[in-house]
C-alpha positions as CSV (number, residue, x, y, z in Angstrom):
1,X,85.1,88.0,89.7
2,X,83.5,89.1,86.4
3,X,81.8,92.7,86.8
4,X,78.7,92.9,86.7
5,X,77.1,96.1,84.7
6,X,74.9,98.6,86.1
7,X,72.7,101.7,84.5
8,X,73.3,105.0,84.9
9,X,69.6,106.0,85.4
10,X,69.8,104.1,88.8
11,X,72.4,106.8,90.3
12,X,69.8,109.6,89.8
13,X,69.2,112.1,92.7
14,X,66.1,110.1,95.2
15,X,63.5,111.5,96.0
16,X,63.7,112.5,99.5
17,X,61.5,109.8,101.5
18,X,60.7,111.1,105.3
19,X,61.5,108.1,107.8
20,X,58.4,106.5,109.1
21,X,58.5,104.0,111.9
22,X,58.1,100.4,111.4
23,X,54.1,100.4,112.7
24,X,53.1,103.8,110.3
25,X,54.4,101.6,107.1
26,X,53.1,98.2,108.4
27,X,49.2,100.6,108.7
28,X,49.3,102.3,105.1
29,X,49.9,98.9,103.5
30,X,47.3,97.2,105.4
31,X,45.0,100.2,104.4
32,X,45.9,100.0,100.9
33,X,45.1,96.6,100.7
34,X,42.9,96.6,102.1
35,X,41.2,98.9,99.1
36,X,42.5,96.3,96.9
37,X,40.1,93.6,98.6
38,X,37.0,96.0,98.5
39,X,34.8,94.8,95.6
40,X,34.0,97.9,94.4
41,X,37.5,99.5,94.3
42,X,39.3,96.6,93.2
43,X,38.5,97.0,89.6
44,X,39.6,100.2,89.8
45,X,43.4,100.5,88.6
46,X,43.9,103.7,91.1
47,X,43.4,101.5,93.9
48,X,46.3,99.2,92.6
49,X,48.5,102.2,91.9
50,X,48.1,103.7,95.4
51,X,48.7,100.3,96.5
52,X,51.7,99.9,94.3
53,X,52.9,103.5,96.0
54,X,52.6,102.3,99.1
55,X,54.3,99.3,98.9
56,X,57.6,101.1,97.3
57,X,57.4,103.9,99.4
58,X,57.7,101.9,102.6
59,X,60.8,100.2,100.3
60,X,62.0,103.6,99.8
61,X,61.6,104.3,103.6
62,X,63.5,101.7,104.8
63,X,66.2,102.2,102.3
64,X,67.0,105.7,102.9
65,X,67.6,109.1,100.6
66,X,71.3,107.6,99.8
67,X,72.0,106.3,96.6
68,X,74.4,103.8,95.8
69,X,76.6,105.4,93.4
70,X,77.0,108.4,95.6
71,X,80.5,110.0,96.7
72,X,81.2,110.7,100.1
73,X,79.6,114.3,99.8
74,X,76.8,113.1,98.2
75,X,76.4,110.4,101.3
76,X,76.9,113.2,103.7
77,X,74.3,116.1,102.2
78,X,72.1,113.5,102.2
79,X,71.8,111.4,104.7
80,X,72.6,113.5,108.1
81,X,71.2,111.1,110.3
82,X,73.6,109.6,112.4
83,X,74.6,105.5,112.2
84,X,74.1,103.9,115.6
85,X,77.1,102.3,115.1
86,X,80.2,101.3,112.4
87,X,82.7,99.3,111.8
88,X,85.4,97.9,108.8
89,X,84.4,94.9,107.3
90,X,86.1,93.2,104.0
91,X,83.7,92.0,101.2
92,X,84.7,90.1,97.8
93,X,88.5,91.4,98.5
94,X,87.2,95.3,99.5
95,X,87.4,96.8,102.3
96,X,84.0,98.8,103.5
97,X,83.2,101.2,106.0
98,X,79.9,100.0,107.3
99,X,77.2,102.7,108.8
100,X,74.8,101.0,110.6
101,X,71.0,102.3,111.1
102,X,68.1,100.8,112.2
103,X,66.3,99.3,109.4
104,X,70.1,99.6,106.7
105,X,73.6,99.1,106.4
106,X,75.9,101.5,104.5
107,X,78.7,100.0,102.9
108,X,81.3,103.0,101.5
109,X,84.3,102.4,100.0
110,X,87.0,102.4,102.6
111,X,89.5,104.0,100.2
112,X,87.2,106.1,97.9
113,X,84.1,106.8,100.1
114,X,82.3,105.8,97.2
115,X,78.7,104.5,98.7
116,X,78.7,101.0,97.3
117,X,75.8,98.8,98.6
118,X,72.8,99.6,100.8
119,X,71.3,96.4,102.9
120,X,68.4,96.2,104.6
121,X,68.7,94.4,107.8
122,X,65.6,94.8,109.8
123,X,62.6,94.3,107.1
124,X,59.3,95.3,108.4
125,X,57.7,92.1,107.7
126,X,58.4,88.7,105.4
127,X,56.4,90.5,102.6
128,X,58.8,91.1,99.3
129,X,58.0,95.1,99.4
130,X,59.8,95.5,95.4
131,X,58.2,92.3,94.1
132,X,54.1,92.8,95.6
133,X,54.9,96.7,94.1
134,X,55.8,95.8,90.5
135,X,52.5,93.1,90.8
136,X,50.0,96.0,91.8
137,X,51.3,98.0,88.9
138,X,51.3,94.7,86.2
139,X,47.7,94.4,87.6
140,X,46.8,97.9,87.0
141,X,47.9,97.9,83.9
142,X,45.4,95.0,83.2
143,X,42.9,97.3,84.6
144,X,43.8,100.0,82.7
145,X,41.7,99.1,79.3
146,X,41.7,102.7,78.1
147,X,45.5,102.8,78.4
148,X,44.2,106.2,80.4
149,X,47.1,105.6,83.2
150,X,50.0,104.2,80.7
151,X,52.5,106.6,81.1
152,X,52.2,107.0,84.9
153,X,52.4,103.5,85.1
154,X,55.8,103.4,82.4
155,X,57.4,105.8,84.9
156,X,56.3,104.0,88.2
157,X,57.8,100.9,86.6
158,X,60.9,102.4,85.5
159,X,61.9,104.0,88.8
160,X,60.9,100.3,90.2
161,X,63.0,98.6,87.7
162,X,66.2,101.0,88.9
163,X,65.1,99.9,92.7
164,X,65.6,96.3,91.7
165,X,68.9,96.8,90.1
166,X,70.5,99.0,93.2
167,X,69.2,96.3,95.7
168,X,70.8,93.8,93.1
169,X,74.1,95.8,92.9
170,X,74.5,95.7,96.9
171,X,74.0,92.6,97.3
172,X,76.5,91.7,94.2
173,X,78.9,94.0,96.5
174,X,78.6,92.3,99.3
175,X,78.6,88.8,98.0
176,X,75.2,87.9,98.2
177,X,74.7,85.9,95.1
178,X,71.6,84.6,95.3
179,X,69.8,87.4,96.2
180,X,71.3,89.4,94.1
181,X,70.7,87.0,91.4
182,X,66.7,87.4,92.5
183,X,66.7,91.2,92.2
184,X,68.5,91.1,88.8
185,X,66.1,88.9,87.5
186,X,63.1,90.5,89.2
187,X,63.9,94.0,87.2
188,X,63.6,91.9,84.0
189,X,59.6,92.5,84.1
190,X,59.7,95.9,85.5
191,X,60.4,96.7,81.8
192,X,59.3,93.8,79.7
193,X,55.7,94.1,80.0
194,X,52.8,95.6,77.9
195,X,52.9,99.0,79.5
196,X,57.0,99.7,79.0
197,X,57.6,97.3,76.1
198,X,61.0,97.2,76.9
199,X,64.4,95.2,77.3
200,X,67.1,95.4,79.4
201,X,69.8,93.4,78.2
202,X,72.4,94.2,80.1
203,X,70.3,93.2,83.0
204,X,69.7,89.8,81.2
205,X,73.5,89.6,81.2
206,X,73.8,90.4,84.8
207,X,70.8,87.7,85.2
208,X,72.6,85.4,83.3
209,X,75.9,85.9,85.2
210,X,74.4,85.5,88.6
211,X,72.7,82.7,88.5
212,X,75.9,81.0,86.7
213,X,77.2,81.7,89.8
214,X,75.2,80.2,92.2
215,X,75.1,77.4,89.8
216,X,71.6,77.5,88.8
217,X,72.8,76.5,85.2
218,X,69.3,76.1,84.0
219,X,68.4,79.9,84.8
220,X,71.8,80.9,83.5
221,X,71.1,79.4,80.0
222,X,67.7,80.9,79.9
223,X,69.2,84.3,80.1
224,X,72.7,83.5,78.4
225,X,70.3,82.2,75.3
226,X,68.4,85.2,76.2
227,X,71.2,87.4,75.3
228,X,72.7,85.4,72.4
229,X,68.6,85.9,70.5
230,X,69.1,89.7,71.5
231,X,72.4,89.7,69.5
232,X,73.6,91.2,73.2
233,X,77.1,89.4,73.2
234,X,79.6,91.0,74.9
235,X,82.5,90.3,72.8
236,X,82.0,86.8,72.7
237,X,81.5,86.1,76.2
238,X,77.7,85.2,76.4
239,X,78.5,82.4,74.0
240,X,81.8,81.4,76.1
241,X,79.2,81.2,79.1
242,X,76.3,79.5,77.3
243,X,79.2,76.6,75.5
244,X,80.5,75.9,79.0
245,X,76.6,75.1,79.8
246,X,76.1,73.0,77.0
247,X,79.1,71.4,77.7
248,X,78.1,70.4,80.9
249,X,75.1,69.3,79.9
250,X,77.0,67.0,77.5
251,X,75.5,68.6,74.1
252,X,79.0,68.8,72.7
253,X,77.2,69.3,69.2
254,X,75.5,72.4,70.7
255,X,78.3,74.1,72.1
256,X,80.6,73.9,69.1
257,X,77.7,75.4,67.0
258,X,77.4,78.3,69.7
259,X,81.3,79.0,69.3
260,X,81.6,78.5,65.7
261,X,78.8,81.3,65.3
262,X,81.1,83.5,67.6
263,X,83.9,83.3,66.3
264,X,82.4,84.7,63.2
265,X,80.7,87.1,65.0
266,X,84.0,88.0,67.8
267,X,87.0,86.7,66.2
268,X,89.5,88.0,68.2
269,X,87.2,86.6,71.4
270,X,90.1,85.4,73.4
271,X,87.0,83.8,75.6
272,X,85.6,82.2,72.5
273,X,89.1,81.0,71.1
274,X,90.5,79.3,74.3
275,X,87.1,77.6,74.7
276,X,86.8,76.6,71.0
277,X,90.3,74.7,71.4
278,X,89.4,73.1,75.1
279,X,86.1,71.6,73.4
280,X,88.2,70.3,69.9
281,X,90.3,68.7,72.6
282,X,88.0,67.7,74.6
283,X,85.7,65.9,72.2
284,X,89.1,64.5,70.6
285,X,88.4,66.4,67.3
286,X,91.2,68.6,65.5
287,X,91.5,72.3,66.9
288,X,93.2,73.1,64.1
289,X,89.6,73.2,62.1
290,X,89.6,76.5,64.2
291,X,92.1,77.8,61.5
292,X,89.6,76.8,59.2
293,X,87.2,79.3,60.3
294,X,89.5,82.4,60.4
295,X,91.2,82.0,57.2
296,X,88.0,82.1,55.4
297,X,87.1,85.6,57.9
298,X,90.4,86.7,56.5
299,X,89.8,85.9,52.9
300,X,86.6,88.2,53.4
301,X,88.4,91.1,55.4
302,X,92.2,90.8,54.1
303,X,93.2,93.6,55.9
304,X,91.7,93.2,58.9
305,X,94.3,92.8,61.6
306,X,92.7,91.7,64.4
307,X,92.0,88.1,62.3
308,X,95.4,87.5,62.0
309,X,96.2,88.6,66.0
310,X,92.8,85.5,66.2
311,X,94.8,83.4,64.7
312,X,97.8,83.9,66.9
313,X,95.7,83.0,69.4
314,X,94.9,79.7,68.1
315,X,98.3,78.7,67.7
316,X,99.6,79.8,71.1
317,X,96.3,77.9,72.6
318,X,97.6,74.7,70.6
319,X,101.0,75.1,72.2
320,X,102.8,76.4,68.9
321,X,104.1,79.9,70.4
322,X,106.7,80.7,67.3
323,X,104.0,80.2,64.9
324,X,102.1,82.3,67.4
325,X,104.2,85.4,67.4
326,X,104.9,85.5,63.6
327,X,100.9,86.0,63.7
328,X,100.9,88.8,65.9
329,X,104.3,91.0,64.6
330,X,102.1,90.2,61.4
331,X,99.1,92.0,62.8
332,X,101.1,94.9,64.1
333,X,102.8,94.6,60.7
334,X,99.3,94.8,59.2
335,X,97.6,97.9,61.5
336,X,100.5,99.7,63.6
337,X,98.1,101.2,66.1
338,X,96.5,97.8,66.2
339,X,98.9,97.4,69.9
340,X,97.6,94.0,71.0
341,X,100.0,92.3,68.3
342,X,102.9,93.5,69.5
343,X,102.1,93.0,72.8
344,X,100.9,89.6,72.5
345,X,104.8,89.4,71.1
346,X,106.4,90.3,74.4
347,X,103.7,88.5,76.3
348,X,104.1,85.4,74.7
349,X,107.7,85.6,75.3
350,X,107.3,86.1,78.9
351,X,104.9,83.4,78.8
352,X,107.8,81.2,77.3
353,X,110.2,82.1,80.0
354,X,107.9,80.7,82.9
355,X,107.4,77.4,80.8
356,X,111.6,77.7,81.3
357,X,111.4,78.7,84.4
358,X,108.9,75.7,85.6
359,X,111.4,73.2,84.0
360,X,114.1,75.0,86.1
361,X,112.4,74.1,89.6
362,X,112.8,70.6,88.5
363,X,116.2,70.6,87.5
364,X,118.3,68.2,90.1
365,X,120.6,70.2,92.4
366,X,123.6,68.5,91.7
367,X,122.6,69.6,87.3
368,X,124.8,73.2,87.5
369,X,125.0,72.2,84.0
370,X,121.5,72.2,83.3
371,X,120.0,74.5,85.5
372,X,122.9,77.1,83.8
373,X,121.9,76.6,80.3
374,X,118.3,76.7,81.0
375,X,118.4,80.0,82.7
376,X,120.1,81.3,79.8
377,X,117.2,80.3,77.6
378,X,114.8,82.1,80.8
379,X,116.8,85.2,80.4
380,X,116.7,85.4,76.5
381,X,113.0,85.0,76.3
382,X,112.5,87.6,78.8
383,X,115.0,89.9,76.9
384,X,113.2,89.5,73.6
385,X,110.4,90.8,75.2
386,X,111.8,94.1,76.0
387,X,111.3,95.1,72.4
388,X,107.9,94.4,71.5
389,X,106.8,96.0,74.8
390,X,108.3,99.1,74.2
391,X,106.7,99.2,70.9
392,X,103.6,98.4,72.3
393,X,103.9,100.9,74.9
394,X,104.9,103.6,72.3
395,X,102.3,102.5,70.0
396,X,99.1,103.2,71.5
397,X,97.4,105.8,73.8
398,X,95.2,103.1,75.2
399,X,95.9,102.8,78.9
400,X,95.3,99.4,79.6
401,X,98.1,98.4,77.1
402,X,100.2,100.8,78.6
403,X,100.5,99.6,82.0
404,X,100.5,96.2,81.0
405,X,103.1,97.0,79.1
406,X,105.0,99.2,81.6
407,X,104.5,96.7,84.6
408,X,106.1,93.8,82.3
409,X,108.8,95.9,82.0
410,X,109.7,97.3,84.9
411,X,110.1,93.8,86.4
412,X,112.3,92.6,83.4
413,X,114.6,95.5,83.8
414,X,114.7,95.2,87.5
415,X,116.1,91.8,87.1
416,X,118.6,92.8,84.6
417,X,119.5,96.4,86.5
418,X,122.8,95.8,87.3
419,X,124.3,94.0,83.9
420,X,123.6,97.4,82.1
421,X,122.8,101.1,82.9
422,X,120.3,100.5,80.1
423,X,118.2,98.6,82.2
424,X,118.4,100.4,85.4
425,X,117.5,103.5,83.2
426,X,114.3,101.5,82.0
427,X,113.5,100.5,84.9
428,X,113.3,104.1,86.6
429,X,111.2,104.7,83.2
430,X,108.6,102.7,83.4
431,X,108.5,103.0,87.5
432,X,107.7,106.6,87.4
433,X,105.1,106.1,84.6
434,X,103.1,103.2,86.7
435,X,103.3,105.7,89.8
436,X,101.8,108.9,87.6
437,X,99.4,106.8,86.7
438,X,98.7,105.2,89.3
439,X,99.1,101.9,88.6
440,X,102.5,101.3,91.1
């Protein structure tokens, strides 16, 4: 699952909020609306500011003074009241620790005891408490003609905005899409409004990536187009996510435009490149007018090395993997810190031995022959890895690389450990970096 991306504004200390019963909350919003019904008051924008306050402290209330974000010591200097009950529970592949209270749930990491998601279970009526907030506050704004209560209002707005987003999160966490999709969305105007004047693009992206999820395409283009006209990309893949729409939607036309923009823009997309080739093939046209568009990046940035580790790409998507790895030795040729060429070598490689191997599941049991000479091609691929790799792993400090790096070869020499000392010695190598790391 892609990650969604959060602020860090949201893991600010809370303000402590006292907990009120469910009939004390359910009274001072009646009583504050109460205000905003009077004919006199409701012109006033105090009234819809108190009103506003009400609403997100009976939010805040049922909520509680822990933060998601929070470590375990955090958790525990703040919230000393005791859970009625908890229990273990897996979400999304993690396992959670859940505290459960009257109104909340408290999911903490089971391994970290990192607080992760807060859900309220027991809300104290059908009344969206974050939403009918964020609309007194929009309409005292209107109110506010003088601009007298502007930066109360920015402020109010802001700390709702950073509610919306940590109710999103949890519910992200705890695989709750679609509401989680609401609350990302429903931040979106905390900020872009007359009073803040702001945007959040990172929580048009999470927007974006939500409602792709629960496969309201037409809300996941708004926001994916959103982030393409805020020149918010993410490396290419907004405009991976926004082709695959178009696609979809049959505007074959409008999808290639979207990828050939960026694949000026992110070149070395890997996103952008695989789905730049699946649409040429897909719509029967040449991928190879791909090639096109990165030789004339290159002739603008000659020595830019990431360009020719693009074009790599292209020729390992359109099943040419030699023409592939002269590309990338070339880019490492070109930059020797630039360390995805020389991995893309050995990976490439490796990626060559499974096509081997595949063709070796097929083999007929009766072809010793064949299935002999085929695992000798298997074994050589994986053995011309071993270089690159180690280059790769030497060549950079960037530990992503490294353990990639490290992982691929610890199971290439454990295969090989007992031909040649050399690989047994590798093998206890790269095994004791991956456990100081970590990574084992």
């Amino acid at each position: 699952m892609r990650k969604i991306l959060l602020t860090v504004a949201m893991l600010a200390v809370a303000v402590a909020a006292g907990a009120q019963n469910k009939d004390q909350l359910l009274s001072s919003i009646s009583k504050a609306q109460a205000a905003t019904q009077n004919e006199k008051k409701a012109t006033n924008p105090n009234t819809w500011i108190k009103y506003g306050d009400v609403l997100k402290n009976a939010y805040v209330s049922l909520f509680g003074d822990a933060r998601v974000g929070w470590g375990p010591n955090e958790v525990m200097l703040f919230n000393t009241q005791a859970p009625l009950s908890q229990e273990e529970v897996v979400k999304n592949g993690t396992s959670y620790v859940v505290m459960h209270y009257e109104f909340r749930d408290l999911y903490l990491n089971a391994q970290t005891g990192v607080l992760e998601a807060v859900i309220i279970t027991k809300p104290i009526s059908e009344q969206d408490l974050l939403e009918d907030a964020k609309a007194a506050y929009l309409h005292a704004a209107e109110l506010d003609v003088k601009g007298s209560k502007s930066k109360a209002l920015t402020d109010k707005l802001l700390d709702l905005r950073d509610r919306f987003v940590e109710q999103a999160s949890s519910y992200y966490m705890t695989g709750d899409m679609k509401n989680a999709a609401k609350y990302f969305e429903g931040s979106l105007s905390c900020s872009e409004n007359s009073v803040v004047n702001q945007i959040d693009s990172m929580m048009v992206y999470n927007s974006a990536l939500m409602y792709g999820a629960i496969g309201d395409l037409e809300k996941a283009k708004k926001y994916y187009q959103q982030c393409v006209d805020l020149d918010y990309g993410m490396d290419g893949e907004v405009y991976a996510a926004l082709a695959e729409i178009l696609k979809s939607e049959g505007d074959f036309d409008g999808a290639k435009n979207c990828l050939n923009e960026a694949v000026q823009k992110y070149p070395s997309s890997q996103s952008v490149l695989v789905s730049l080739i699946n649409l040429y093939i897909d719509t029967k046209d040449d991928p190879n007018k791909i090639l096109d568009l990165i030789k004339s990046a290159q002739a603008n940035e000659p020595d830019n090395a990431s360009l020719v580790y693009a074009e790599g790409n292209v020729y390992a998507g359109i099943g040419n993997p030699e023409k592939a790895i002269e590309c990338y030795y070339k880019s490492f040729e070109m930059d020797p810190t630039y360390a995805f060429g020389i991995y893309a070598v050995g990976d490439t490689y490796v990626i060559m031995a499974n096509s081997v191997a595949e063709a070796m599941d097929k083999v007929d049991l009766d072809d010793v022959e064949g299935y002999e000479k085929l695992l000798a091609e298997y074994e050589s691929y994986l053995l011309k890895s071993v270089e690159p790799f180690e280059q790769a792993f030497s060549a950079t400090d960037n530990q992503e690389i490294k353990i990639a790096a490290a992982s691929s070869l610890k199971q290439i020499f454990f295969r090989f450990r007992d031909k040649d000392p050399k690989y047994k010695e590798g093998y206890d190598k790269y095994s004791s970096y991956l456990n100081e790391v970590g990574a084992e």
